[in-house]
C-alpha positions as CSV (number, residue, x, y, z in Angstrom):
1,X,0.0,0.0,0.0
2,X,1.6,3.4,-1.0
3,X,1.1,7.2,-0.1
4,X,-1.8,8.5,-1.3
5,X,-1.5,10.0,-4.7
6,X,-3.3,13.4,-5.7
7,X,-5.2,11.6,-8.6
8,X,-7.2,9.7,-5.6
9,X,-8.0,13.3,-4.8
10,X,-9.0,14.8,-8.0
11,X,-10.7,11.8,-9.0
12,X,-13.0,12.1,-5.8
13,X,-13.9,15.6,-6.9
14,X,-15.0,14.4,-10.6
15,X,-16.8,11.5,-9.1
16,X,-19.1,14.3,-7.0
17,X,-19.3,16.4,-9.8
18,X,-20.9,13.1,-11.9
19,X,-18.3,13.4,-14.6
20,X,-18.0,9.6,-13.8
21,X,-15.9,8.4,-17.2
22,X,-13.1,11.0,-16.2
23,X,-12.8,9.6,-12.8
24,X,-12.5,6.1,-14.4
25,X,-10.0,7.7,-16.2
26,X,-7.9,9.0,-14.0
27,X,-8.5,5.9,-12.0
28,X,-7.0,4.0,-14.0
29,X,-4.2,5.4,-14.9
30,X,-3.0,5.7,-11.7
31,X,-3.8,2.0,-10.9
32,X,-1.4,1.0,-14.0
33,X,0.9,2.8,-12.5
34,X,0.9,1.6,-8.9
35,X,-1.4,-1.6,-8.7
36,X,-1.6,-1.7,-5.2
37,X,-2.7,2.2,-4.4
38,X,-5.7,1.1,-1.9
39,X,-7.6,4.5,-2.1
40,X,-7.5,4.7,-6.1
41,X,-8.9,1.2,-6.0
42,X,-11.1,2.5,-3.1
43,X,-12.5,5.3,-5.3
44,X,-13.3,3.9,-8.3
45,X,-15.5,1.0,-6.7
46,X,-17.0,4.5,-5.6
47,X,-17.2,5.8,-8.9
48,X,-18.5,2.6,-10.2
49,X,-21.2,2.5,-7.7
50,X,-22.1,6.2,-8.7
51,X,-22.4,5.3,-12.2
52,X,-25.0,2.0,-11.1
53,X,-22.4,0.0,-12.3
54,X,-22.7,-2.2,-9.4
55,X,-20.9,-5.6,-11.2
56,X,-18.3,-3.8,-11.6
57,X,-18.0,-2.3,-8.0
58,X,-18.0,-5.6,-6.7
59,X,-15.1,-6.9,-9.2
60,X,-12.8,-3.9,-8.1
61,X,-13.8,-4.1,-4.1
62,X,-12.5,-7.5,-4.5
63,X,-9.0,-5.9,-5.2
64,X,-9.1,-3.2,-2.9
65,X,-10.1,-6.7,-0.6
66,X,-6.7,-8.4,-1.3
67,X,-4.8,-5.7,-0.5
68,X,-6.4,-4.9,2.8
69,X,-8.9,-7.7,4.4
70,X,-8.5,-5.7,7.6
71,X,-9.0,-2.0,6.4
72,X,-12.6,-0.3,7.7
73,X,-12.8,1.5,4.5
74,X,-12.2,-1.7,2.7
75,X,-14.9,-3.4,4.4
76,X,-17.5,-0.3,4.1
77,X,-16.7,-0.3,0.5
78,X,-16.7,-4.2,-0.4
79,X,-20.1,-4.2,1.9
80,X,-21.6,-1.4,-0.3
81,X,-21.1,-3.3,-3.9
82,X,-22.2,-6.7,-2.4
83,X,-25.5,-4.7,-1.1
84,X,-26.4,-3.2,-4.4
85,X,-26.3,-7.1,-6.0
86,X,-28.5,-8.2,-3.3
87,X,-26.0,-10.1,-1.9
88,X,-27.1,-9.2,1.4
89,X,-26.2,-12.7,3.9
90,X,-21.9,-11.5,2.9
91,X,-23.1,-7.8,3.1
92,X,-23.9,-8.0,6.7
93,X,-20.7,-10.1,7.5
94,X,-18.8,-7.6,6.0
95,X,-20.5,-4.9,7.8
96,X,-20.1,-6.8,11.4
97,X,-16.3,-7.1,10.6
98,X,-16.0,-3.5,9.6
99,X,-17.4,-2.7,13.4
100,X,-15.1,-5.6,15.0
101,X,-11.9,-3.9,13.5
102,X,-13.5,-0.3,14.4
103,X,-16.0,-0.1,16.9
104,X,-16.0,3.7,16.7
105,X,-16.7,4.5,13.4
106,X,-20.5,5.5,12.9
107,X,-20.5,4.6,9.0
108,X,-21.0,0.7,9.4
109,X,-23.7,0.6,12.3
110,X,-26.0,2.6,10.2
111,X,-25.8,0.8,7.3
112,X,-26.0,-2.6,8.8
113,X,-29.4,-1.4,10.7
114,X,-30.9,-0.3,7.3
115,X,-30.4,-3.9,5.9
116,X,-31.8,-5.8,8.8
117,X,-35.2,-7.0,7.2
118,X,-33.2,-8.3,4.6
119,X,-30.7,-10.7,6.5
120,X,-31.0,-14.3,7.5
121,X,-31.1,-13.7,11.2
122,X,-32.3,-10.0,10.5
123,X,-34.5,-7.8,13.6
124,X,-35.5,-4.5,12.8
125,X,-35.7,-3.8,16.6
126,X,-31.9,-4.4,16.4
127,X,-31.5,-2.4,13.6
128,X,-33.2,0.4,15.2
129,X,-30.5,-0.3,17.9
130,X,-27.8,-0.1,15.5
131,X,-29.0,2.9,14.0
132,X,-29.1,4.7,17.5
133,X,-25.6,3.5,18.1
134,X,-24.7,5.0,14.9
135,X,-25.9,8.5,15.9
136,X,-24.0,8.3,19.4
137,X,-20.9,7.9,17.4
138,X,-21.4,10.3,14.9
139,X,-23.6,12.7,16.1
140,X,-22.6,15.8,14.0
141,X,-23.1,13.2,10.4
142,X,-26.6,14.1,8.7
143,X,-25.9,10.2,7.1
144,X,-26.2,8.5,10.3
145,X,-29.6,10.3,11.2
146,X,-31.2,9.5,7.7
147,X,-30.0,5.5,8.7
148,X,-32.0,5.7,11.9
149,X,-35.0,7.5,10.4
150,X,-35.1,4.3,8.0
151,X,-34.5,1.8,11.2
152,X,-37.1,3.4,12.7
153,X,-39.2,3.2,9.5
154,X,-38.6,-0.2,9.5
155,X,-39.3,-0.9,13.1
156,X,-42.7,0.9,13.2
157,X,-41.6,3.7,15.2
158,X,-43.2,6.6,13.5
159,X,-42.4,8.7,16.5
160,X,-38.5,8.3,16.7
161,X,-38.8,8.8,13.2
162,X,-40.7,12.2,13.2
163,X,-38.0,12.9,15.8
164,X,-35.3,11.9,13.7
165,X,-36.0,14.0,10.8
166,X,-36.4,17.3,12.7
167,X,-32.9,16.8,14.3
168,X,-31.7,15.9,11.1
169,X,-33.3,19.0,9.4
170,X,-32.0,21.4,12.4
171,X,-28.9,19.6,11.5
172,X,-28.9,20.1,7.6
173,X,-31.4,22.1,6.7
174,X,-30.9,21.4,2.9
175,X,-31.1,17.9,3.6
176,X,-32.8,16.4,0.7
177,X,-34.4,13.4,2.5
178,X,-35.9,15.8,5.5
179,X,-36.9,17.6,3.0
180,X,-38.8,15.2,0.3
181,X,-40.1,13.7,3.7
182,X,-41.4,16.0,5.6
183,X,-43.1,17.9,2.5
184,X,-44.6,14.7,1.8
185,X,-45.9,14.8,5.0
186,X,-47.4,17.9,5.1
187,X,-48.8,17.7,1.5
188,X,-50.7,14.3,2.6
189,X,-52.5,15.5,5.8
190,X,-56.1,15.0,5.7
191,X,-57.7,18.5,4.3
192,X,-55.1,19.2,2.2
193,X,-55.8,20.9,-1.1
194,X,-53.8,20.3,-4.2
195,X,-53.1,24.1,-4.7
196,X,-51.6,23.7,-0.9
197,X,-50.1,20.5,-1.8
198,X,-48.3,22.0,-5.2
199,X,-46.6,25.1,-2.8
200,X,-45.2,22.2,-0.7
201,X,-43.6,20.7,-3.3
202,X,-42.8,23.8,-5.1
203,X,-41.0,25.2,-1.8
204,X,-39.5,21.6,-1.3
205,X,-37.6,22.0,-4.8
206,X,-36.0,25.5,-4.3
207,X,-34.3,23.7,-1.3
208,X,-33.6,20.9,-3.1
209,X,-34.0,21.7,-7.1
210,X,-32.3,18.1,-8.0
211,X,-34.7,15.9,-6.6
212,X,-36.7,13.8,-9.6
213,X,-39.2,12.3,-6.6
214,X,-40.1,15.8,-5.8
215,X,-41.0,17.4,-9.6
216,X,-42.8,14.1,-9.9
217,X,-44.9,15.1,-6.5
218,X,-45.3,18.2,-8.0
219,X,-46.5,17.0,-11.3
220,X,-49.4,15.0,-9.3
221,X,-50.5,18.1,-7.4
222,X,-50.5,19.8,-10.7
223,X,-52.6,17.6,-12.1
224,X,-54.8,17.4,-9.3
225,X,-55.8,21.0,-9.6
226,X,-55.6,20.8,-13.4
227,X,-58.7,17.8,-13.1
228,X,-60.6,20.2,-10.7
229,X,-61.2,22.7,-13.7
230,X,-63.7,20.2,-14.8
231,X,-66.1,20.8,-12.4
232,X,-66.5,24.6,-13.0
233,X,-66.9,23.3,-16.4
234,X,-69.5,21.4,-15.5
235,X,-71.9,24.4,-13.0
236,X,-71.3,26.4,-16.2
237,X,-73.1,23.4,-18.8
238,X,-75.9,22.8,-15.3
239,X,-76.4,26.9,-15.5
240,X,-77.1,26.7,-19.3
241,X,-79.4,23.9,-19.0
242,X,-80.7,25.2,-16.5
243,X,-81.7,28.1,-18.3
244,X,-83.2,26.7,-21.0
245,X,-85.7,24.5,-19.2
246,X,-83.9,21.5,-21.3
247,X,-85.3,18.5,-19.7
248,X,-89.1,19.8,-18.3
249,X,-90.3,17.9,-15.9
250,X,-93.7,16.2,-16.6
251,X,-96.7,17.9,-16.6
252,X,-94.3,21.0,-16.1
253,X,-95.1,24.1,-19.0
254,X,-91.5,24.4,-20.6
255,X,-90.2,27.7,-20.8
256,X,-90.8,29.9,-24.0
257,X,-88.1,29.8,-26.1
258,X,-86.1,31.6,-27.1
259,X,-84.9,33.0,-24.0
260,X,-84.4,37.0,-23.5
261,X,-81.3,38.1,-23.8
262,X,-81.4,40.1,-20.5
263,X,-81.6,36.5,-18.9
264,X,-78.7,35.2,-21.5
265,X,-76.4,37.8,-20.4
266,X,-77.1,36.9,-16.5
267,X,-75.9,33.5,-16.8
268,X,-73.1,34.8,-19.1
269,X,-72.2,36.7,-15.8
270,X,-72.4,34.0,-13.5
271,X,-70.2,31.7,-15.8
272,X,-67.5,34.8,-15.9
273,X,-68.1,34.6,-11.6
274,X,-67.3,30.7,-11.6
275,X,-64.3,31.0,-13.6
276,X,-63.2,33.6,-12.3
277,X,-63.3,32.7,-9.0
278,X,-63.0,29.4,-9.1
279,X,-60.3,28.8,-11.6
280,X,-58.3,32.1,-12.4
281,X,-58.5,33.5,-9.1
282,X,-56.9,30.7,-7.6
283,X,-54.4,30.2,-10.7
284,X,-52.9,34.0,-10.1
285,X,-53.1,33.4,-6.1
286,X,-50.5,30.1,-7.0
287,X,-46.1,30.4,-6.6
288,X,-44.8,31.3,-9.4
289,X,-42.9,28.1,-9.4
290,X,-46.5,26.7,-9.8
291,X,-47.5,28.6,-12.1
292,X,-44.7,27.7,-14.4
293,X,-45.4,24.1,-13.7
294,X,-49.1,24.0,-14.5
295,X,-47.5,25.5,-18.1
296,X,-44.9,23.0,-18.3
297,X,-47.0,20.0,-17.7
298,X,-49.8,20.9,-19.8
299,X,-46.8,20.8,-22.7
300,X,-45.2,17.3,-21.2
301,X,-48.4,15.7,-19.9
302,X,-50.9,14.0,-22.0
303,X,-53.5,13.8,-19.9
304,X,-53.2,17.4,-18.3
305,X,-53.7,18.4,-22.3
306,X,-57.0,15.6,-22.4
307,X,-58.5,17.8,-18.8
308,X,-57.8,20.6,-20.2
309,X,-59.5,20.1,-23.3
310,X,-62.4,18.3,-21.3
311,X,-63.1,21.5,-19.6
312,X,-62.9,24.2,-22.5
313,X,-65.3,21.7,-24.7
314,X,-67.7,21.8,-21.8
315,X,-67.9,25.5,-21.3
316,X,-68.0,26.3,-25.0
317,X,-71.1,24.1,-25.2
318,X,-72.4,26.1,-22.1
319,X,-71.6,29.2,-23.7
320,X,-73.5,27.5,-27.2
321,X,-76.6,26.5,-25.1
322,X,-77.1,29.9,-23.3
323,X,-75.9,32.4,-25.6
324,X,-77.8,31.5,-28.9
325,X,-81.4,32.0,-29.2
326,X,-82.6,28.6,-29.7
327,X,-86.3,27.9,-31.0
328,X,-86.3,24.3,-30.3
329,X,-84.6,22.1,-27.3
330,X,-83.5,19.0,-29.5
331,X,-80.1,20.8,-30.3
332,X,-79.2,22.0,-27.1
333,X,-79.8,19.0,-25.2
334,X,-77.2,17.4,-28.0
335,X,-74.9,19.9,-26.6
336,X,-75.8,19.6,-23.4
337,X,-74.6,15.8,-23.6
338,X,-71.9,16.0,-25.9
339,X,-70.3,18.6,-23.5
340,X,-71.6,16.1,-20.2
341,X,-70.4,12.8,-21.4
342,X,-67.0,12.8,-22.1
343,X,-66.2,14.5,-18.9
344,X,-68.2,12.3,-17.0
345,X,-66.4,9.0,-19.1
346,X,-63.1,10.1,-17.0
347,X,-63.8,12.0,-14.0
348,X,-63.7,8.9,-11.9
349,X,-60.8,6.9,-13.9
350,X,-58.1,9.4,-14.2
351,X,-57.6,9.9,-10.3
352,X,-53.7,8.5,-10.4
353,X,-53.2,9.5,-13.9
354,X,-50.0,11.7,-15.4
355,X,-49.4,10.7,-18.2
């Protein structure tokens, strides 16, 4: 094993930087130079792992392995490959040695209480013990909290988990699992609107702008609110019929048609009111970041386009229906369902629907 070399060190920085093939690069030129240089060997399992190329993680922890059977690091490593091939029985051998040959070091008690569940004599009670353990010894290491709010995810303690991830965020505030987490959270509470539910998320992503689980969040909530704008569509094509006396009752005189204009105009007005107030009110009241992402899904997002559409066919046969002075009720009521049932075809079957 030799000094370490500055290409370990520059190829750490490309490997957080995702320039991954550089690293490997690097990497390797140093390792054909000096075989046995443990931390190059070290840092491209990392890199390899990085890049999900997990076979190949395992194939070059086995070197770093023959060099050092006894190094922590070594172990760490060589237990990180074998977990992401599911090899979890050596994974948590691996792990117990690491804390045999360095029962100080937080790193391998929280990773072997997140794999619990997973080995042959595995107890998530002892993960969560583990985890806990993990903490104690690193107690300023946002890494070791996120491993016991899993443990006690795992173990069913929902409290020391809610505990966990407010120390954690005190600890990090940009820490993108408190984050996702506890927005989830607060979007999912019983009574909670979409609109609410979209700022959430929308907040959620300027603290954490990289997180793909937390656009897609916030592509649901979008669509949520974009599926509401159906239903002012729909008082708008009741109003019309309304209106119009379109399905008298029996033995009921229909109203004279056509109808006056003074009462067209009034339920012009109170189509203007719905909308208004129920749709572009609430869409100028939204984040911007919102706002942009209403836009942007409707351009990415089928279905977003299909509600969208639902709702402007609707209201244009509500405007037809109430603001042309029919004679005869046999081409309004066509309008009346053409505009009705295609809404009411998806409004219960596109709930989970993006796309």
């Amino acid at each position: 094993m030799t000094t370490e070399h500055p290409a370990a060190a520059r190829a750490e920085a490309l490997v957080d930087l995702g320039r991954y093939d550089e690293a490997k690069s690097v990497l390797g030129a140093r390792l054909r130079e000096e075989p046995e240089d443990l931390r190059a060997w070290l840092e491209l399992a990392r890199c390899h792992l990085a890049a999900d190329e997990d076979d190949k993680a395992v194939e070059v922890t086995g070197q770093a392995m023959r060099l050092a059977p006894e190094d922590y690091a070594t172990l760490h490593m060589r237990a990180r490959a074998l977990r992401a091939v599911g090899r979890m029985a050596e994974t948590g051998a691996l792990l117990r040695e690491a804390i045999r040959v360095d029962p100080h070091r937080w790193r391998a008690y929280g990773t072997l209480a997140e794999i619990q569940p997973w080995l042959p004599d595995g107890d998530v009670r002892e993960g969560l013990r583990l985890a806990h353990e993990g903490v104690r010894l690193g107690p300023d290491e946002p890494r070791a909290y996120e491993s016991l709010y899993k443990a006690a995810l795992l173990a069913g303690d929902h409290a020391c988990a809610e505990r966990t991830l407010n120390a954690l965020r005190a600890l990090d505030p940009a820490n993108s699992l408190a984050v996702v987490m506890q927005a989830d959270r607060a979007a999912n509470r019983p009574g909670v609107k979409a609109s609410a539910a979209a700022d959430l998320y929308a907040d959620a992503l300027g603290t954490v702008p990289d997180s793909p689980w937390l656009r897609g969040a916030l592509d649901r909530a979008t669509y949520r609110m974009l599926r509401g704008t159906r239903w002012p569509a729909l008082v708008c094509l009741a109003a019309a019929g309304v209106m119009t006396d379109l399905f008298p009752t029996d033995g009921g005189v229909p109203r004279d048609l056509p109808v006056p204009p003074g009462n067209r105009l009034w339920v012009l007005g109170c189509m203007g009111a719905v909308w208004g107030f129920g749709a572009w009110r609430r869409y100028r009241g939204m984040r911007g970041g919102v706002r942009l992402n209403v836009r942007s899904l409707v351009r990415r997002d089928r279905w977003a386009r299909v509600v969208l559409g639902q709702a402007a066919w609707a209201t244009l046969c509500a405007l037809l229906i109430s603001q042309l002075p029919w004679t005869d009720r046999t081409v309004p009521q066509l309008l009346f369902w053409a505009g009705l049932a295609p809404t009411l075809a998806t409004i219960w079957f596109d709930r989970d629907r993006t796309g």
